[in-house]
Structures are given as C-alpha cells and as structure tokens.
C-alpha positions, 0 to 999 in steps of 0.5 A: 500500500503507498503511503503519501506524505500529507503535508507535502500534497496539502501544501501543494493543494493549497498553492493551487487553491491560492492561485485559483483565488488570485485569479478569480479576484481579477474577473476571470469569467466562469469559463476561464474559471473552470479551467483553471480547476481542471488544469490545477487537479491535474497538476495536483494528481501529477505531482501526487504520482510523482512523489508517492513512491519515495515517500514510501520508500518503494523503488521499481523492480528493474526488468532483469530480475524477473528475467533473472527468476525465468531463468532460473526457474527454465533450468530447473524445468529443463532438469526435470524433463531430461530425468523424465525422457532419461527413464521413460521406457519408450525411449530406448532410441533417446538413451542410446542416441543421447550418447553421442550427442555433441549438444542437448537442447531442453525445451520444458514446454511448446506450447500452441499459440505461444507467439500467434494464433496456430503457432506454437512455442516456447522457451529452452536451454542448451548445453554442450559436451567439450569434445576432448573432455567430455564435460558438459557445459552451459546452459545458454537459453532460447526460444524456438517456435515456428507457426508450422510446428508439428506435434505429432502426437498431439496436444496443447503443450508438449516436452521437447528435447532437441539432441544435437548430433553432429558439430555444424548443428551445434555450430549453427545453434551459437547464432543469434538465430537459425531456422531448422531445416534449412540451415541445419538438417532435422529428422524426427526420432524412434519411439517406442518399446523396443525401437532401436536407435538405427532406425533413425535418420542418423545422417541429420544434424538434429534428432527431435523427440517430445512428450505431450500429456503423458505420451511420448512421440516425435515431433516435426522441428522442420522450420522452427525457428531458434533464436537467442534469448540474450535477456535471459543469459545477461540476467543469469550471468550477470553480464551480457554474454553470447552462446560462445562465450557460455559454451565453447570460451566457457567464460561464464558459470553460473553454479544454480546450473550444476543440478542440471549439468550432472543430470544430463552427465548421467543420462548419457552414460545410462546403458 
C-alpha cells in the first residue's frame, strides 16, 4: 500500500487553491474559471504520482530480475524433463542416441499459440559436451517456435528435447538465430518399446523427440525457428554474454546450473 506524505500534497493543494483565488479576484469569467480547476487537479494528481513512491520508500523492480527468476526457474524445468525422457521406457532410441550427442537442447514446454494464433512455442536451454573432455557445459537459453510446428502426437503443450548430433548443428545453434531445416538438417526420432536407435535418420544434424500429456512421440522441428534469448543469459550471468562465450570460451558459470549439468552427465552414460 503507498503511503503519501500529507503535508507535502496539502501544501501543494493549497498553492493551487491560492492561485485559483488570485485569479478569480481579477474577473476571470466562469469559463476561464473552470479551467483553471481542471488544469490545477491535474497538476495536483501529477505531482501526487510523482512523489508517492519515495515517500514510501518503494523503488521499481528493474526488468532483469524477473528475467533473472525465468531463468532460473527454465533450468530447473529443463532438469526435470531430461530425468523424465532419461527413464521413460519408450525411449530406448533417446538413451542410446543421447550418447553421442555433441549438444542437448531442453525445451520444458511448446506450447500452441505461444507467439500467434496456430503457432506454437516456447522457451529452452542448451548445453554442450567439450569434445576432448567430455564435460558438459552451459546452459545458454532460447526460444524456438515456428507457426508450422508439428506435434505429432498431439496436444496443447508438449516436452521437447532437441539432441544435437553432429558439430555444424551445434555450430549453427551459437547464432543469434537459425531456422531448422534449412540451415541445419532435422529428422524426427524412434519411439517406442523396443525401437532401436538405427532406425533413425542418423545422417541429420538434429534428432527431435517430445512428450505431450503423458505420451511420448516425435515431433516435426522442420522450420522452427531458434533464436537467442540474450535477456535471459545477461540476467543469469550477470553480464551480457553470447552462446560462445557460455559454451565453447566457457567464460561464464553460473553454479544454480550444476543440478542440471550432472543430470544430463548421467543420462548419457545410462546403458
């Protein structure tokens, strides 16, 4: 509740009061008169609006901060989902080619209409595996949607997990921008129990899997678009960095992240 400071406002209502009489004492008419209150009650409401917040003490919370707690809370969506597909029974394929990946993208919910009517899409991390390592880096974040997502298996809202295989696709996602499909190629991939993985188109650059209310199944990435959410990675790193900086230079951390990283360690050495 704001809280004015009574004698600052009455004293200010008072000057506008005097005014008013100055006036009216030298014949202004009726006309000019009612304008004079009109224009002085706006005043008055101005400098009202004006004082109340340091009079009470409240300062605006400046945008990065809920920035800040998206993306905090984007990560640790992205955890639980990765756990979710990791031990799912239908995703034998998933586990088998998450081994490989060079790059795991983790979108915890796409949903319809997220960008416009018939669209669907949302927001997601991305992480890296160091070739010589094998560390796993990031994340750095995104949003993906396209009006022609396809989800297959249908739905209001669905899971995705996008596995990098190959280093062109992970080079293409470091842009600030890139359409799937036609910068980088995408195939959709196994589900099922007993599916096994070289069913896959493993030739592409990214392989798609997604669940939606309960059930998994593959969804259809050709042209979404996948673009660089730079308000998100300045607020969780405290500065503004790019995907490079935070998955190849490596020159940001963020500790919140280390939950996240180790799942996704694990799940690719699961048999």
């Amino acid at each position: 509740m704001i809280l004015f400071n009574q004698r600052k406002v009455a004293k200010t209502a008072y000057q506008m009061s005097g005014l008013n009489k100055k006036f009216l004492k030298k014949g202004v008419n009726m006309k000019t008169k009612r304008c004079i209150c009109i224009t002085s009650t706006v005043m008055l409401i101005a400098v009202m609006v004006f004082l109340a917040p340091k009079m009470s003490g409240f300062t605006p919370a400046p945008a990065f901060a809920d920035d800040a707690m998206d993306a905090r809370h984007l990560v640790d969506k992205a955890k639980l989902t990765f756990e979710t597909f990791a031990v799912a029974r239908e995703m034998g394929g998933f586990r088998q080619l998450v081994k490989d990946a060079r790059g795991v993208f983790i979108a915890p919910q796409i949903l319809k209409g997220a960008f416009i009517i018939g669209a669907s899409g949302g927001s997601g991390v991305f992480l890296v595996r160091d070739k010589k390592t094998g560390e796993w880096t990031g994340p750095a974040f995104y949003t993906i949607g396209e009006a022609s997502f396809g989800l297959q298996i249908g739905g209001e809202a669905s899971e995705v997990i996008l596995l990098i295989m190959t280093e062109r696709g992970v080079t293409a996602l470091l842009s600030s921008s890139v359409k799937l499909g036609a910068d980088i190629g995408v195939a959709v991939g196994p589900v099922g129990i007993g599916v096994d993985a070289s069913t896959a188109n493993l030739s592409a650059d990214i392989i798609s899997f997604a669940r939606s209310k309960g059930l998994y199944g593959g969804i259809s990435v050709e042209g979404a678009v996948v673009k660089v959410r730079e308000g998100l990675n300045k607020s969780y790193y405290g500065k503004k960095v790019t995907p490079t900086d935070i998955l190849i230079r490596k020159a940001v951390k963020n500790s919140h992240s280390a939950p996240l990283i180790e799942t996704v360690s694990k799940g690719v050495q699961v048999k």
